[in-house]
N, C-alpha and C positions, 0 to 999 in steps of 0.2 A: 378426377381420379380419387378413389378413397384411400382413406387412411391405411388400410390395411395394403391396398395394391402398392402402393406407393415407400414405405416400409420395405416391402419384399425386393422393389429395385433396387435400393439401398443395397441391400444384405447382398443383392447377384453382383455388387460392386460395379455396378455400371448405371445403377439407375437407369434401366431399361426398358422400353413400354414391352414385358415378355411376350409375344404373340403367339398366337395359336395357328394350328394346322391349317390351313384351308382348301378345297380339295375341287376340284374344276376342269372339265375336258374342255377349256376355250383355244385351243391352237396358239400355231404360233402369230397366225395372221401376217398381212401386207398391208404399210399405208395406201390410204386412198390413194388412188392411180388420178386422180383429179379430173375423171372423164373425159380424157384424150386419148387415143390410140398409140401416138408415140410415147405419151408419158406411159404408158402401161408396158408397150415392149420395152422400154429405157428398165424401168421396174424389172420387168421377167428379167433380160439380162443379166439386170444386176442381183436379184436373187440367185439365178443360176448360176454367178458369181463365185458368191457367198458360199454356196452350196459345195462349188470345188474345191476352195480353201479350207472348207469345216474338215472335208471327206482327208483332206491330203496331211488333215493334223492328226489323225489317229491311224494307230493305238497312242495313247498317251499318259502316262503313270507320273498319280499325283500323292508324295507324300505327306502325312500328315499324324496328327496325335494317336492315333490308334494303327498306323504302320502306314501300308501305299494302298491306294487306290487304280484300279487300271480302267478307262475307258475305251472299250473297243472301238468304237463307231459314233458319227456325229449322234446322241442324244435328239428321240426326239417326242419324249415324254418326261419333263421334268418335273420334280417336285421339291421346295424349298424348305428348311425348317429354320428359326432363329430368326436372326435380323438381319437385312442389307444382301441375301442372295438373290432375295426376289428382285431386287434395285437392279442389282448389277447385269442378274439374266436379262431382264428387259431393255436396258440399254446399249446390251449389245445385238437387241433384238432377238430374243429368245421368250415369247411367253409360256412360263410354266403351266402346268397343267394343275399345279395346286400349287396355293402360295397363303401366306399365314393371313390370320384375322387380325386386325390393327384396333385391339378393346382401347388402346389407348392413343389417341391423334388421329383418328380414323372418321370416315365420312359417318353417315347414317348408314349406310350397308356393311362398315367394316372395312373400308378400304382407306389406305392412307392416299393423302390428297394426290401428290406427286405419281405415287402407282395407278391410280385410277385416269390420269391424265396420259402416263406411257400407254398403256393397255389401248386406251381411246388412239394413240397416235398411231400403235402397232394393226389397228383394227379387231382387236382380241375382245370379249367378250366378256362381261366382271365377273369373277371367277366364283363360285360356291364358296362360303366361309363355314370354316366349323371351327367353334370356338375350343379353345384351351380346356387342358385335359392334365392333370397328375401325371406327368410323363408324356411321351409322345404315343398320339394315338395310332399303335399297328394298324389294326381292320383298316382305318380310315385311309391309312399309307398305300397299303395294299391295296384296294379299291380303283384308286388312282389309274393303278395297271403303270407305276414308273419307271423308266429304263436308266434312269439317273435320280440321286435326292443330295441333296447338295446343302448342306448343315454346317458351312465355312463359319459363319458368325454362330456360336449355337453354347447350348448347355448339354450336348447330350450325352451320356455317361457309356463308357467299353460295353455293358449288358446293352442298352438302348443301341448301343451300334452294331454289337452281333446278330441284334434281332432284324435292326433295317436291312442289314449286310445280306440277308436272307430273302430279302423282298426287292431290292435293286442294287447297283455300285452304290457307296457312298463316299461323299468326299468332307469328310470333317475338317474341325481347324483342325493348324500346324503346329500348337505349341499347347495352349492351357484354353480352359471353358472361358468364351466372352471375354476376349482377350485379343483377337484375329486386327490386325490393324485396317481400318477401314479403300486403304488402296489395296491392300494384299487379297480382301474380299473379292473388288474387282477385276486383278491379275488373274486368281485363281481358279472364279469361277471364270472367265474368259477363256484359258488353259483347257478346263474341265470341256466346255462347250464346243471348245475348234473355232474361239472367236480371240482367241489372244492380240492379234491386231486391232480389232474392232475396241477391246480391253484400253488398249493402249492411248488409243484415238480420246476413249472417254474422259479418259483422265488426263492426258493433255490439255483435253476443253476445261477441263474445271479446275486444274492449275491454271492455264490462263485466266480462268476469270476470277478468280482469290489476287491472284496478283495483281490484275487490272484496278482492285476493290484496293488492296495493299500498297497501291501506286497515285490511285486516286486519292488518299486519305492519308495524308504521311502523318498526322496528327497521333498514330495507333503506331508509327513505327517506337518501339522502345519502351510504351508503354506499359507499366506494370502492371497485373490484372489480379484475381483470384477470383474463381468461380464456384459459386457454391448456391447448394439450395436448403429452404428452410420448411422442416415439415413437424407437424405436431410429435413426432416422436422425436427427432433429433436434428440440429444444425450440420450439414454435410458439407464437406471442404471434397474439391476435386483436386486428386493429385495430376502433378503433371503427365503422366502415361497416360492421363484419361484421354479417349480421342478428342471432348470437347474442350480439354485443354490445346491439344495438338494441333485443333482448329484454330483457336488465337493466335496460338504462335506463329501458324500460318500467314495472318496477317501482319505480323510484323510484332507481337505485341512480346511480353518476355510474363514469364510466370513468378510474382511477387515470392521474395525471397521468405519472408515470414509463411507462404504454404507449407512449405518444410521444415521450415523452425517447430511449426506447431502440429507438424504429424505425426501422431499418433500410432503411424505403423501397421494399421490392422489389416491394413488393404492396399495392394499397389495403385489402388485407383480413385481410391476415395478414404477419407476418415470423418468420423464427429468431431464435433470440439463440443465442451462445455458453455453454458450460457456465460460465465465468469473467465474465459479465455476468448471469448467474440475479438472481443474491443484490440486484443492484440494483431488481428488479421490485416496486418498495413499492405495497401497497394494502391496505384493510383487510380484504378478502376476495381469496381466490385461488379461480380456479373451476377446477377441470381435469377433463376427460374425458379416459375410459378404457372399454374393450370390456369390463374385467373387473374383480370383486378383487382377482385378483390382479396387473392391469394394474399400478390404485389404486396399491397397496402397492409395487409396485415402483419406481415416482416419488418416493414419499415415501419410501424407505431411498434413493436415490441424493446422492452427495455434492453436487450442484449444489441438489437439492431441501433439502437439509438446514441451506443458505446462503440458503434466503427464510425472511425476519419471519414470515409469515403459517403457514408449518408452525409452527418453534419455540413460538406463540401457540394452535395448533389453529385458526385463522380457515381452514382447506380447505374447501370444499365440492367433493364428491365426486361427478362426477355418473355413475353405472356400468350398463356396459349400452347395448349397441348397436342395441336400440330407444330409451333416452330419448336418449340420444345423439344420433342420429337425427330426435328428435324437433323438434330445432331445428337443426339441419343441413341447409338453416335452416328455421324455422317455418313451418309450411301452414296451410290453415282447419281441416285435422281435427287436426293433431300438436300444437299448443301446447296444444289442451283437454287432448288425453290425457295429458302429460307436464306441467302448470302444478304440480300438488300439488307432487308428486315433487322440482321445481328448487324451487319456495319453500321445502319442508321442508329442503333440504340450505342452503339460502342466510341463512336464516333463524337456523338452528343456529352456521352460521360466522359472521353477523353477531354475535352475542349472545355468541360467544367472542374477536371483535374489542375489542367494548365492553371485556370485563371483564378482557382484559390491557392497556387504554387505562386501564381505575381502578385499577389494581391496580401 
């Protein structure tokens, strides 16, 4: 990621990989029927299921930051803008017909790992990408031909929503820009879809398995954290509203009481600190993200790095790689499964070198 992109997530207070439009007629598809005749009608049935539940949830009026939103009829052209709708339509088995471009965590076509893996399960076909634009690109929206655009996680401004408002329903967040809580994503677009059950289901699975992760590991219950990341322009402290805080906490962990001592206020979700207020950042774990190893390494030789407890101890947890990274930047229904190992093995590791300079 460059200096410049990376900066700019800073300042959207979310440190967000921003993605672009992406615009695709690939359906909604069926998984592989697995070349049996009764798996297939088992399949038809249960799509035709599906189909009765969608039908029997609308009309259905969804409010939100720019008033209510009304869906007539099951949606059966979607298109997503922001972060984490594309996640959510697809896990309740919904592929949108345009879904954003991932410049940042994204394969070599643009696709985030996790999306490219649903689409594959759904049968759905990798959708056209069109890269980010100074706003959101109308023609491009329109094109699409969408009967729904679904902008739950999003930045997009009352002008930018009178104009989509014009070209399909739209269903924005509920309160402030990139700020949408990463379940409420899931709930809503589930609601929007006629899949609120299916909604339900998801999320069930993925509290069960944070807590399976939070049961297996009691090492992280209690433990104090602070997450933050270090980029050539400035040291970033995440506040506890961030969702990748929310995600710790999930596991059990508690958010170091010095994040707030030493916030700065600018942002409900994130602040800088000064390189000569670092060394005050006391917690038992230090979490920081980075695009690289050599990102990693290059925070941990920096003189302000070298003035926090939790290096001098090895309490770091490292999280590297601009897909996990991503992965909770911030959490969706498909990125926390793919990425849960991954942050509990690093978190895990640092808790257990927290303990043993606490006995030691």
């Amino acid at each position: 990621m460059t200096v410049q992109t990376l900066a700019r997530r800073a300042r959207a207070a979310a440190l967000l990989p921003l993605a672009a439009l992406a615009l695709a007629a690939c359906g909604s598809g069926d998984p592989d029927p697995a070349g049996t005749d009764a798996v297939a009608t088992d399949a038809a049935v249960a799509d035709a299921a599906d189909a009765a539940v969608a039908a029997d949830a609308f009309p259905v009026t969804i409010e939100h930051a720019f008033g209510e939103t009304t869906v007539e009829s099951a949606p059966e052209r979607v298109v997503t803008w922001g972060w984490g709708s594309t996640d959510a339509a697809l896990a309740v088995g919904v592929a949108p017909v345009a879904i954003p471009l991932a410049a940042y965590g994204g394969n070599e076509d643009g696709v985030l790992p996790w999306v490219a893996e649903e689409l594959d399960a759904l049968g759905a076909d990798t959708p056209t990408l069109v890269p980010d634009t100074d706003g959101v690109p109308f023609e491009q929206v329109a094109a699409a031909q969408p009967d729904l655009i679904l902008a739950v996680y999003s930045g997009i401004t009352q002008e930018e929503y009178d104009t989509l408002s014009e070209i399909a329903p739209v269903v924005a967040y509920p309160d402030a820009a990139w700020s949408t809580p990463w379940r409420d994503v899931v709930t809503t677009v589930g609601q929007a879809l006629g899949r609120s059950e299916q909604a339900e289901e998801v999320l069930t699975d993925i509290e069960a398995q944070v807590e399976a992760a939070a049961e297996a590991n009691p090492v992280l219950d209690g433990t104090s954290v602070a997450a933050v990341v270090d980029t050539p322009d400035a040291f970033y402290v995440y506040e506890p509203a961030d969702p990748r805080v929310e995600f710790l906490t999930d596991l059990g962990m508690e958010v170091a009481p010095s994040v707030s001592e030493l916030s700065t206020g600018e942002s409900t979700f994130f602040y800088t600190l000064s390189p000569e207020l670092v060394g005050g950042l006391e917690s038992d774990v230090l979490l920081a993200y980075a695009d690289s190893e050599e990102q990693a390494q290059a925070f941990l030789d920096k003189p302000y790095a070298q003035s926090l407890p939790q290096v001098g101890s090895g309490a770091v947890a490292q999280v590297v790689g601009q897909d996990v990274v991503a992965s909770v930047s911030p959490p969706t229904a498909l990125s926390l499964p793919y990425a849960l190992d991954t942050y509990v093995a690093e978190l895990v590791e640092a808790a257990e070198a927290a303990q043993a300079a606490a006995a030691g």
